[in-house]
C-alpha positions as CSV (number, residue, x, y, z in Angstrom):
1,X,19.7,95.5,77.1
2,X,22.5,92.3,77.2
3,X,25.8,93.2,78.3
4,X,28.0,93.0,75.1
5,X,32.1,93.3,74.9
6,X,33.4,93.4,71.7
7,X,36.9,92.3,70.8
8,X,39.5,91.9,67.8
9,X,41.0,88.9,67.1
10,X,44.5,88.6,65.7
11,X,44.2,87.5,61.8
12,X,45.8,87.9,58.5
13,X,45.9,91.5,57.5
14,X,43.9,92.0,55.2
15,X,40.8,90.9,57.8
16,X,39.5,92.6,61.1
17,X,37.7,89.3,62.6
18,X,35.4,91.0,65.5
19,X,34.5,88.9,68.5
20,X,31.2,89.9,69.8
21,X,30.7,88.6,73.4
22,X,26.7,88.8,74.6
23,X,25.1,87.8,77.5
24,X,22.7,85.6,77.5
25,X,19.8,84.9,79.7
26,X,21.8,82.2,82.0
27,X,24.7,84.9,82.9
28,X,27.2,83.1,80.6
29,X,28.4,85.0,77.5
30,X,27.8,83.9,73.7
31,X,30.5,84.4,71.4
32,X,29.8,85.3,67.7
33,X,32.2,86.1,65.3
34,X,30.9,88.8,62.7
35,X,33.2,88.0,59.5
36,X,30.1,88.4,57.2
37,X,31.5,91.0,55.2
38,X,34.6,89.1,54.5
39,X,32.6,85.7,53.3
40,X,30.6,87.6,51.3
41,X,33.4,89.4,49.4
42,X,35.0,86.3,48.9
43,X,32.2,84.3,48.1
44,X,31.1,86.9,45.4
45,X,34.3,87.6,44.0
46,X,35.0,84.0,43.3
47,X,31.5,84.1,41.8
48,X,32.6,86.9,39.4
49,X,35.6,85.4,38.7
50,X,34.3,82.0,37.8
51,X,31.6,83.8,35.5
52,X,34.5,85.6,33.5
53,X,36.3,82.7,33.4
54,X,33.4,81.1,31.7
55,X,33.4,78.5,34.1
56,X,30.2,79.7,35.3
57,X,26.7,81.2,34.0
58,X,24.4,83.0,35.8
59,X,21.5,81.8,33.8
60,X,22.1,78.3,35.9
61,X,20.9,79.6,38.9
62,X,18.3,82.4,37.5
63,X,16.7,79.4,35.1
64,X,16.0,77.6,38.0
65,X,14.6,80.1,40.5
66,X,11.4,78.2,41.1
67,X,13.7,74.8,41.7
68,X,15.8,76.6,44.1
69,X,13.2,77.7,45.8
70,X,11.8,74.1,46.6
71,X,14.6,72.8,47.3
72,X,15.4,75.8,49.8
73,X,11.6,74.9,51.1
74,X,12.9,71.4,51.9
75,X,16.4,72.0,53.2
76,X,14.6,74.8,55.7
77,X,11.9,72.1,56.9
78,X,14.7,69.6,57.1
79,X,17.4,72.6,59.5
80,X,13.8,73.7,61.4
81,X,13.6,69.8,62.6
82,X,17.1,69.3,63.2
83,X,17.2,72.7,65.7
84,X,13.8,71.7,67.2
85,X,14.7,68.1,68.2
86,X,18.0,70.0,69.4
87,X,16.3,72.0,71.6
88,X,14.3,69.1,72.9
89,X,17.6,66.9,73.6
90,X,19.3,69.7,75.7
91,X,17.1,71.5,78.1
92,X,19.3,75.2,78.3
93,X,18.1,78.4,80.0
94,X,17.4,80.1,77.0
95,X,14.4,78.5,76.3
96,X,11.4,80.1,76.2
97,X,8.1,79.6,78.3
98,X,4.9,80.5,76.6
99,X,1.8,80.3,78.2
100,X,0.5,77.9,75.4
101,X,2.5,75.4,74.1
102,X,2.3,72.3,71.8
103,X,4.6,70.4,69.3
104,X,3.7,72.8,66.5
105,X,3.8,76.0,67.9
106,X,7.1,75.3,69.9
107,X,8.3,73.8,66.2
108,X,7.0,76.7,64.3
109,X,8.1,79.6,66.6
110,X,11.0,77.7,67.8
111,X,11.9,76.8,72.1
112,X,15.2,78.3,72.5
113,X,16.6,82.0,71.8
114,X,20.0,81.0,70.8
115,X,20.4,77.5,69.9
116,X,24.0,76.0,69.0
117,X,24.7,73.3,67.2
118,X,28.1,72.0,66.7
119,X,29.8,75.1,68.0
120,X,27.4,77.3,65.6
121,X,25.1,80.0,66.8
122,X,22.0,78.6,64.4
123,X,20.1,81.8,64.4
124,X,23.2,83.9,63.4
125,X,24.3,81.9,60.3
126,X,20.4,81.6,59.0
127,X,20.0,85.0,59.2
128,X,23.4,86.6,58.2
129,X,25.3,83.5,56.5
130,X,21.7,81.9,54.3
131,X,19.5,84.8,54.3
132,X,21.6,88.0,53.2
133,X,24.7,86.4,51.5
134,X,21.9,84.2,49.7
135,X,19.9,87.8,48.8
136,X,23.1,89.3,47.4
137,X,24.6,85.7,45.9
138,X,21.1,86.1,43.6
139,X,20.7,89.6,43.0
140,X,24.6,89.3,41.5
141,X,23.2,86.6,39.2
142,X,20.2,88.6,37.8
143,X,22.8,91.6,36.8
144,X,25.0,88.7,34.9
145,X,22.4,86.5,33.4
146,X,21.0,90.2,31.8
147,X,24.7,90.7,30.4
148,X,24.7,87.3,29.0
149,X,21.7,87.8,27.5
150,X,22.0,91.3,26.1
151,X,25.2,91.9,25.8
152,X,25.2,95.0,28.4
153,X,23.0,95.9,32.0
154,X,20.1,97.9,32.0
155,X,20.0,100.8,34.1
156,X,16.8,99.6,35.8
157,X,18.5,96.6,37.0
158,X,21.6,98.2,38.0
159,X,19.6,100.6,40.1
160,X,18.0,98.0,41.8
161,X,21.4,95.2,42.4
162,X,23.6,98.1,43.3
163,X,21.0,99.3,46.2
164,X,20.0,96.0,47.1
165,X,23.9,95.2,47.5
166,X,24.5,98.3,49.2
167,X,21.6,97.3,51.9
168,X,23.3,94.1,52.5
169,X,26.9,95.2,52.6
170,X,25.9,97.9,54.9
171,X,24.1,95.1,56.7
172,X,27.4,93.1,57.3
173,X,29.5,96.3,58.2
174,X,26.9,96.7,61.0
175,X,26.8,92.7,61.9
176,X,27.5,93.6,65.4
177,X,24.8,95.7,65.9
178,X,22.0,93.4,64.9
179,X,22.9,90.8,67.3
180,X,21.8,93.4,70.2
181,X,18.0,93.9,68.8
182,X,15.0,92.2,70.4
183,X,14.6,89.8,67.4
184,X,17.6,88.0,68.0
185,X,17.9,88.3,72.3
186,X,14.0,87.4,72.8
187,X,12.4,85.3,69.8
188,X,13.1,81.9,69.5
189,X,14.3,80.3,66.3
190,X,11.9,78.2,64.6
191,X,10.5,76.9,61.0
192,X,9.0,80.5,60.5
193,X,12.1,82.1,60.9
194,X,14.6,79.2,59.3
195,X,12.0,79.2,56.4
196,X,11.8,82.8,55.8
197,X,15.5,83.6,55.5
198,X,15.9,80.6,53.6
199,X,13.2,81.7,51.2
200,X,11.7,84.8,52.0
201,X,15.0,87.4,52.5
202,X,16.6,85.7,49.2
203,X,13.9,85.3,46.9
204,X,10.9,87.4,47.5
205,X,13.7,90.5,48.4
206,X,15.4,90.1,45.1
207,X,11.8,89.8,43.3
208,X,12.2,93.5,41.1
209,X,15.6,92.2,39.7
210,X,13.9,88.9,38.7
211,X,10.7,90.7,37.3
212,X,13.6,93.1,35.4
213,X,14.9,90.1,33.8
214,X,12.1,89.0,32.3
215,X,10.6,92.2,31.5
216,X,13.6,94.7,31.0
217,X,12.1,98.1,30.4
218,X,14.1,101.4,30.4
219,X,13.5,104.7,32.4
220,X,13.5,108.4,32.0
221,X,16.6,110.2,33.8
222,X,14.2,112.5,35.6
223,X,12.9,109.2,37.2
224,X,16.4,108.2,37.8
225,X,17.8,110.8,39.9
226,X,14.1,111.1,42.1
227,X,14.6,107.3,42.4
228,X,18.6,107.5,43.7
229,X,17.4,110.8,45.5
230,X,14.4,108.8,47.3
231,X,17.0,105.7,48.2
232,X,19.5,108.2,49.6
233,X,17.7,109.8,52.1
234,X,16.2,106.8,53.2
235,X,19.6,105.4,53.1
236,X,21.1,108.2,55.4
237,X,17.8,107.7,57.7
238,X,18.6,104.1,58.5
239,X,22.3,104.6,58.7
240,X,22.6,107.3,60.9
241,X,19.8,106.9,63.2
242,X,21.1,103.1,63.7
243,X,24.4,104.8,64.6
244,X,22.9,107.2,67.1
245,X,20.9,104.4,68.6
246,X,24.3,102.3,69.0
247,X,26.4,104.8,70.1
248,X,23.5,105.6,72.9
249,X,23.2,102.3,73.7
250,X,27.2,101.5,74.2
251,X,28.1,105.1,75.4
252,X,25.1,107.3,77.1
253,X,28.3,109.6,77.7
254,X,29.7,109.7,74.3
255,X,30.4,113.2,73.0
256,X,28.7,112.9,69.9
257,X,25.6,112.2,71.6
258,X,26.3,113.6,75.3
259,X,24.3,117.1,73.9
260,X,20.8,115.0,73.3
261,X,17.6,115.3,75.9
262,X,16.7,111.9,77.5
263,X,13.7,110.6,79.9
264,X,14.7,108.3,82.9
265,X,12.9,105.0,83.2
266,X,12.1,102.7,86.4
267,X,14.9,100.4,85.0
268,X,17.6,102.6,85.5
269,X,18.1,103.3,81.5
270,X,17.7,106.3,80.0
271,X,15.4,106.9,76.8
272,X,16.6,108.6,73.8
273,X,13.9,111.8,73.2
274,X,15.9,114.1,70.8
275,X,18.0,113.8,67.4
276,X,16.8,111.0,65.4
277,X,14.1,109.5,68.1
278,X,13.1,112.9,68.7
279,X,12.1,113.0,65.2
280,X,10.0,109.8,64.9
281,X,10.2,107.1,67.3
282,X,11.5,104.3,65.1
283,X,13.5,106.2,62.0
284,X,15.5,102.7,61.1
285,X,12.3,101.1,60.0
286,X,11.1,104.3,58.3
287,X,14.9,104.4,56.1
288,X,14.4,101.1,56.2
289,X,10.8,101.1,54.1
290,X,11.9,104.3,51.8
291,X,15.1,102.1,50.9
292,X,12.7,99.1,50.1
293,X,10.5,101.2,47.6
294,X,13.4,102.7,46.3
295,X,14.5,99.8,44.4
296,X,11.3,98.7,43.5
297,X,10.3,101.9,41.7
298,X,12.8,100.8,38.6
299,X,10.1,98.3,37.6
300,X,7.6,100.4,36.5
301,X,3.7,100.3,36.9
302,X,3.0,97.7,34.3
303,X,2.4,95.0,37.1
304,X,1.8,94.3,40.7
305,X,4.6,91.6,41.1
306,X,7.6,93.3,42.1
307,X,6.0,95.6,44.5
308,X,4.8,92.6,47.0
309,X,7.8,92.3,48.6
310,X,7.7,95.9,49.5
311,X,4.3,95.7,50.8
312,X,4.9,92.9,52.5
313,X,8.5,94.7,54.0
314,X,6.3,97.6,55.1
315,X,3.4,95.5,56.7
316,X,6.2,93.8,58.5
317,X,8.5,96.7,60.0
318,X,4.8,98.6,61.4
319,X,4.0,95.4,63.3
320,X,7.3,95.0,64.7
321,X,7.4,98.8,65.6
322,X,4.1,98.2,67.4
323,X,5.6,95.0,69.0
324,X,8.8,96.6,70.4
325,X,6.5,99.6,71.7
326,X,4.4,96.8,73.6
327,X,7.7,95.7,75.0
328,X,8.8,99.0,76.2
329,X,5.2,99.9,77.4
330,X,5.7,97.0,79.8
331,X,9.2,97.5,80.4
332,X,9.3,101.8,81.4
333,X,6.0,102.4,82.1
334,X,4.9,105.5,82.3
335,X,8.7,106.9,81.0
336,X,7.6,105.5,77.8
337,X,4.4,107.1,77.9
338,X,5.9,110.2,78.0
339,X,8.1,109.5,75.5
340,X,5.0,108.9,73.1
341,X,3.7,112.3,74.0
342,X,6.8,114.0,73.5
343,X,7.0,112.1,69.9
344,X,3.9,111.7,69.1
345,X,4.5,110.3,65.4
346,X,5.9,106.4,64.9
347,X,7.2,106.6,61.3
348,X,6.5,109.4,59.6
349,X,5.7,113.1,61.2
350,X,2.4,114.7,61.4
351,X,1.1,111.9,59.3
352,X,1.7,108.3,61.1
């Protein structure tokens, strides 16, 4: 794991500004600041604000999905070439040596781990600044364009805005957090990535809203409360076991987590074998894919469209969980083999 220090730095006072300082793989430490939250309450409630007004309609960005989404396709092929001929220019210690190599793989996958241009951690704002405040900036304009249509929301669609915007929110409360995991310390950034939050996270993600807009349907209240029932436990799955796995990872000694059993590895780290991880070994993902179908389920059965992005979510999250268990296979050894026999189930017990 990189060595982090986190800091506060002196602001107005109605912000917190947090100052994450990680390692990075030439000894030096990055510094992030993880404001998220802040942008993206002021960036939606000027939104809002601007839409009462009547200086703004939603129906100007939701009329023009397919444009956006071309024009995001261009701007992402235009930032993927502007990061790789970056990386070219300066030769940094964070770049990454593959066994094969070539102009379109190093341009796809990307040749550094933490490119910066102009002072700007690249792979931070693309996936915290375009690709989550973009998914909530759109999902907030499906919910108005419906009321400017209709006069009132659906309670389909407010299932599915108000848990996608919880996701996200929760997302930058935890901003910190994410910049520890193995996607943003050892993949590089490339047109894959830039691309996908640029198109992928905002517009596939917010797909059920979009299908609820042009198909508005209503729901029984008995399918209600087993949808908000399903999104809550997976909710409280990802939540707390991303806590537990924080708090183990800042604070082995922390009282709230001093009680649970560990296994020691070669590398001097300790793995986490009770409380959440006892249960399943990666319980985030699994929260992570009961949220996902959670506010898809608002849609209906009537057509396959909004439930790709859900299949696609899930197909993703069990091939990164078999990723990351290749990397610590590798890393501990035979420590993590034991830890597979001890929780024998990835995602969900006595079943996968």
């Amino acid at each position: 794991m990189k060595d982090v220090v986190i800091r506060l730095s002196p602001g107005p006072c109605w912000v917190t500004q947090v100052e994450l300082c990680r390692k990075g793989s030439d000894g030096k430490f990055l510094q992030y600041n993880c404001n998220s939250l802040h942008a993206f309450v002021v960036s939606s409630a000027v939104l809002v604000g601007m839409w009462i007004g009547g200086v703004f309609q939603a129906c100007l960005i939701t009329d023009r999905i397919y444009s956006l989404i071309y024009a995001c396709s261009i701007i992402s092929l235009l930032m993927a070439t502007v990061v790789y001929l970056h990386s070219c220019r300066e030769q940094t210690s964070n770049e990454i040596h593959r066994k094969i190599t070539g102009l379109l793989r190093d341009f796809s996958l990307g040749k550094e781990i933490s490119p910066r241009i102009a002072g700007i951690d690249m792979k931070q704002f693309f996936m915290v600044r375009i690709g989550f405040m973009g998914w909530g900036i759109i999902s907030i304009c499906y919910l108005l364009a419906e009321i400017e249509r209709d006069g009132l929301v659906s309670l389909p669609m407010l299932l599915v805005v108000v848990f996608q915007l919880l996701y996200t929110v929760e997302f930058f409360i935890d901003e910190a957090s994410v910049l520890d995991t193995r996607e943003f310390t050892d993949e590089g950034i490339g047109f894959l990535m830039i691309q996908g939050e640029y198109i992928y996270i905002p517009f596939c993600s917010s797909t059920p809203a979009f299908f609820l807009l042009h198909r508005p349907l209503q729901i029984s209240l008995p399918a209600v409360i087993l949808i908000c029932l399903l999104y809550g436990v997976g909710l409280a799955i990802y939540y707390f076991s991303n806590v537990q796995k924080d708090c183990f990872r800042k604070d082995p000694s922390d009282p709230a987590i001093s009680s649970l059993k560990t296994i020691s590895s070669p590398t001097g780290q300790n793995l986490l074998v009770s409380g959440w991880f006892g249960w399943v070994r990666h319980p985030n993902y699994l929260g992570d894919i009961l949220m996902t179908w959670a506010w898809t389920l608002p849609c209906g059965f009537s057509n396959v469209l909004p439930y790709i992005p859900a299949v696609f979510c899930t197909i993703i999250l069990i091939r990164r969980a078999n990723e990351n268990e290749e990397a610590c296979q590798e890393k501990h050894g035979e420590a993590w083999q034991e830890y597979c026999r001890r929780v024998p189930y990835q995602l969900l017990p006595y079943i996968y």
